[in-house]
N, C-alpha and C positions, 0 to 999 in steps of 0.2 A: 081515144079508143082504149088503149094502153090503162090509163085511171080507171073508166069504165069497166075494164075487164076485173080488173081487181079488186075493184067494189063489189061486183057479184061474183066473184069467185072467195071473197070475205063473206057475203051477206049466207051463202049457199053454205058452207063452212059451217056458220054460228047456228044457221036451221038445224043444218044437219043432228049438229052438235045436243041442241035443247031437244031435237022431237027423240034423240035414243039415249039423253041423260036421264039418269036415276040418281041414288042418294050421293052414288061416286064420283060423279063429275061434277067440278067448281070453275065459277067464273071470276075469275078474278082481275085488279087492275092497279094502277096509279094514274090520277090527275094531278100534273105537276105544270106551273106556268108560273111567268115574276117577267119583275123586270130586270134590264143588264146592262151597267155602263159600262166600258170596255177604255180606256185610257194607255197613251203610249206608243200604239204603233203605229206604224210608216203611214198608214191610207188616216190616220188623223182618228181622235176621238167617236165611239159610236153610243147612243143607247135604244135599244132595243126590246121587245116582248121576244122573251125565248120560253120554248119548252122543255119540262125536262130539266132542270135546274137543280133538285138533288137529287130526285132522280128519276129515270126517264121514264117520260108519259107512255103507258101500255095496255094491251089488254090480255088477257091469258087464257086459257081452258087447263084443268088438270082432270088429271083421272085417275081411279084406282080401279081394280079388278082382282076379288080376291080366287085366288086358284087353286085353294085347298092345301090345307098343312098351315107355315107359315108365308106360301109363295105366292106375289103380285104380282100381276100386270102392270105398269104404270106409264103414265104419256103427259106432255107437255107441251103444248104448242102457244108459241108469244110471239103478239107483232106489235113493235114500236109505231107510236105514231106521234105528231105533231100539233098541239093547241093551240098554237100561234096561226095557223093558214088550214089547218084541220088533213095533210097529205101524210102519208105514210112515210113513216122514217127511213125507208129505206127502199127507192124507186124500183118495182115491179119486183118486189120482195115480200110476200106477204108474212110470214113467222119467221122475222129476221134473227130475233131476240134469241128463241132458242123454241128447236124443233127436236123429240127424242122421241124416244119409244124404248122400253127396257124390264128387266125385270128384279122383283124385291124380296129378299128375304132376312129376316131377325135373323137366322145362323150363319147366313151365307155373304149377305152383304149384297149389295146394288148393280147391276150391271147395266147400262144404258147407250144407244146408239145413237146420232145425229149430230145438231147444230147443240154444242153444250160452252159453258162455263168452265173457262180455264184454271185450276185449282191455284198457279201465280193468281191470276186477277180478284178468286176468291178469298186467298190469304190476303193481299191488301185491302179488300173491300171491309169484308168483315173481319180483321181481326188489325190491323197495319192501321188502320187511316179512324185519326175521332168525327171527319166528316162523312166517313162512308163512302166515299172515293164522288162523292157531290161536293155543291156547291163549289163558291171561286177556291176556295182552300184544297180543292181535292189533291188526291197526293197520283193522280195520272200526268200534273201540271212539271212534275220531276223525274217521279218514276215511270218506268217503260210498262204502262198496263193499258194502252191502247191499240188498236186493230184487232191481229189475231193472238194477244194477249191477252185477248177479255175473252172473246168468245170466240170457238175452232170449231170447222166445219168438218162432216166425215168422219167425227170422232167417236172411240167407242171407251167408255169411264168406266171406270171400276173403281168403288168406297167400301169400305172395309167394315163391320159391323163397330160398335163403339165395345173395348175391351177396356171398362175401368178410367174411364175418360180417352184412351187414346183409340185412335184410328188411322186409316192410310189410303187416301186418294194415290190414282193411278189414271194417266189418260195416254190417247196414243192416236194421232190422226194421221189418217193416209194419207200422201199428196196425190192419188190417182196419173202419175205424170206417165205415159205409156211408154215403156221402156227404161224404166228407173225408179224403181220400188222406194228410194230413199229421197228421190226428189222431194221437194215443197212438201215433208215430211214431219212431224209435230211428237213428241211427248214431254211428259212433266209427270213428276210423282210429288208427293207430301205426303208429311209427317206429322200429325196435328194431336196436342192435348188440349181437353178442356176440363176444369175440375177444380171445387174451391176461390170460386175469384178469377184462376188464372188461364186464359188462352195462349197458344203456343203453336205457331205453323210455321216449319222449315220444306221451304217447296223450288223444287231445281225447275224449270225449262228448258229443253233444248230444241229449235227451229234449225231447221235445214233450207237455206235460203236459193237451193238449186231449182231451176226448172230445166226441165230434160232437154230441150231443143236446146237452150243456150248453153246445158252442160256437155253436151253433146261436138256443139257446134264448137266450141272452145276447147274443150279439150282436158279442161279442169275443173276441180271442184272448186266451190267456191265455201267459204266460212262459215260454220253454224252459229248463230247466233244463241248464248247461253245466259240464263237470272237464275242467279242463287238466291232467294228470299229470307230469310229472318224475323219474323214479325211475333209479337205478343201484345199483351195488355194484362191488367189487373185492374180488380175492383175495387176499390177500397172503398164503396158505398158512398160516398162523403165526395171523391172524386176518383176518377178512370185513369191509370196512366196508360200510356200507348208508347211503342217502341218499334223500329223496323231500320232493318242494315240488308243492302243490296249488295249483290257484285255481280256486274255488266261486262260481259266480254263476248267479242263478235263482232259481225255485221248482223249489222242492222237491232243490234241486243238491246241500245240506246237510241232512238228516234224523234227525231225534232217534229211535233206536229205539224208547226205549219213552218215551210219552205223558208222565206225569208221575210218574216214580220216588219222589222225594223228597218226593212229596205238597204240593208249593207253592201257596201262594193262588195266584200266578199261575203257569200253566203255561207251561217254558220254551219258548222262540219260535226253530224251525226257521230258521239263518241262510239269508239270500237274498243275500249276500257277504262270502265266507269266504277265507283263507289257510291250508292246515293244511300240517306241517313235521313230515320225523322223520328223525332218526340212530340208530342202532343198528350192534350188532354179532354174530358168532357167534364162539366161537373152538372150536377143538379142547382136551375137556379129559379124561384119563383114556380109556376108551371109552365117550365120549359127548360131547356140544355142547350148552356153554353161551348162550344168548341173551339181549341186552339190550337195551330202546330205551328212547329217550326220543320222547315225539308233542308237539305243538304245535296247539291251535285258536284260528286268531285271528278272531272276530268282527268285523266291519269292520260293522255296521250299527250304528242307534241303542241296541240294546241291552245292545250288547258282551260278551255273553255265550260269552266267552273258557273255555276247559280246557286244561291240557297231561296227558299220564301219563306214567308212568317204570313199568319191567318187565323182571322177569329170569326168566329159565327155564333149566333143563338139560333133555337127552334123552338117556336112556342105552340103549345097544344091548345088546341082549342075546343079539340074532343078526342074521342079513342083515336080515331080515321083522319083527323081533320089537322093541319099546323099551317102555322106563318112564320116564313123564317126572311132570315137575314146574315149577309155574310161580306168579306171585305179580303185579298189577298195583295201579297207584294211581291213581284219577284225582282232582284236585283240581278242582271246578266254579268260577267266577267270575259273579260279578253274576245269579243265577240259573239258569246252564245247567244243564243234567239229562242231561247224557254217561254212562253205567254202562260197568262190566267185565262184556264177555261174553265167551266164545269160540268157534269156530269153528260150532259149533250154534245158541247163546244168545245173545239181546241181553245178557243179566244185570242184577240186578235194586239193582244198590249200585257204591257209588265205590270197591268192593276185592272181591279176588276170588282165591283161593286153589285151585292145580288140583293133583290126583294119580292117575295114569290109567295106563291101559297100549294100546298102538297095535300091532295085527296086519298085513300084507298078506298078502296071496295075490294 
């Protein structure tokens, strides 16, 4: 009943959507599906049809509305879905992806409300990672750009107009926790150039990992969880280089996706100070782009549970809309850590991971 409901409350949605669209509203999407061998962990060997693989399968609505001067309207509604079994990526969630509504201006800059894009997870995606934070190589397989790292709910963003290549995101999400204004609390700022060849985003996070009742019931606070980012790249036409330097301090700043893969007596132990480091590159090769990094995790607690991965991928075009890619990651764990290769959908479930997929837009 549950599926049902959501299907007509999607179908209702996209009517609505086409009987009061004009030139300002776009629909747009990704078809993204392959296959995935997954090697190395504890439950054995898997391969599988996954969606979403560099990246994830969608559909979206956009809108503008112009409101005289240089000032818009503007709205976003996206819900993840799944090509492999055809269900929504996110059970009784229908615009999981991101939901806003906000306003635009050339002098004034963007101001926007809802389910939004964390400017950390935007620095690694777009400017940090030569797979785009897809595929097994993605750089979420080391660095902390999963959960509410990627996308924050209740948020309200502010981006700054473009002065001369540079700009300046701002976000700030409520934890709505009643009786603690700083409860389960969110912001991040960044610092971004683009200009000539080179990108450049230096982007802090700070998470507040209290909920009221237990901060309450306890008596104390508990640890904010903090990511200093670093990230750039350059073009060199011929080839891309990529660069990014983290610094992880906190609970929960550093997060193991999946619990305990490798089936260890002890289970590895989420760092609370951390360094993680990556190089990579893209280059132009044939009609398509090759990609490769290397990631770095350096543990800096008692445990020292250090990982680096190495990963290469191609993506070949097949049209403007259309590619076939391929891609191969390794992660090496030290002193007990339990780091896996996933990608863009999947924590993944072992230290290797083999993708072959094919990626649609509209």
């Amino acid at each position: 009943m549950k599926k049902l409901t959501l299907a007509a409350i999607f179908a209702g949605s996209f009517a609505a959507l086409t009987a009061h669209a004009q030139s300002n509203v776009t629909i747009y999407g990704i078809v993204d599906a392959g296959i995935v061998r997954e090697t190395g962990g504890a439950a054995g060997d898997v391969t599988k049809v996954t969606s979403g693989i560099g990246s994830q399968s969608r559909i979206g609505f956009r809108g503008v509305e112009e409101l005289g001067g240089d000032l818009s309207a503007i709205f976003t509604l996206e819900s993840g879905y799944k090509i492999d079994d055809g269900s929504l990526d996110s059970s009784n969630t229908l615009f999981n992806r991101q939901a806003f509504v906000g306003l635009k201006s050339k002098t004034m800059g963007t101001l926007t409300i809802g389910r939004q894009y964390n400017p950390l997870y935007n620095a690694m995606s777009q400017v940090a990672d030569p797979f785009g934070a897809g595929y097994a190589g993605n750089i979420k397989n080391l660095f902390p750009a999963g959960g509410v790292n990627t996308r924050v709910s209740n948020a309200l963003v502010y981006s700054t107009p473009n002065w001369s290549g540079f700009s300046v995101d701002g976000l700030y999400a409520l934890g709505e926790q009643p009786g603690d204004n700083t409860a389960g609390r969110q912001f991040a700022i960044g610092l971004n150039y683009s200009g000539n060849g080179l990108n450049v985003r230096l982007v802090h996070n700070n998470r507040n990992n209290d909920s009221a009742p237990t901060s309450t019931a306890v008596g104390v606070d508990r640890e904010d969880g903090k990511n200093t980012l670093l990230a750039a790249n350059y073009d060199f036409k011929v080839v891309k280089l990529f660069a990014a330097y983290e610094w992880d301090k906190g609970l929960n700043s550093s997060p193991i996706p999946v619990a305990n893969a490798y089936g260890l007596k002890t289970a590895p132990k989420p760092s609370t100070d951390a360094n993680d480091a990556l190089i990579g590159i893209t280059a132009p090769l044939g009609n398509g782009t090759l990609m490769a990094s290397w990631m770095n995790k350096n543990d800096k607690t008692a445990a020292n549970q250090d990982a680096h991965q190495w990963a290469i991928g191609y993506s070949y075009a097949l049209s403007k809309r259309t590619s076939a890619y391929t891609a191969y990651a390794k992660i090496k764990n030290k002193n007990g850590a339990g780091y896996t290769v996933g990608n863009n959908n999947e924590a993944g479930s072992g230290d290797a991971a083999f993708n072959l997929g094919v990626r649609h837009t509209f």
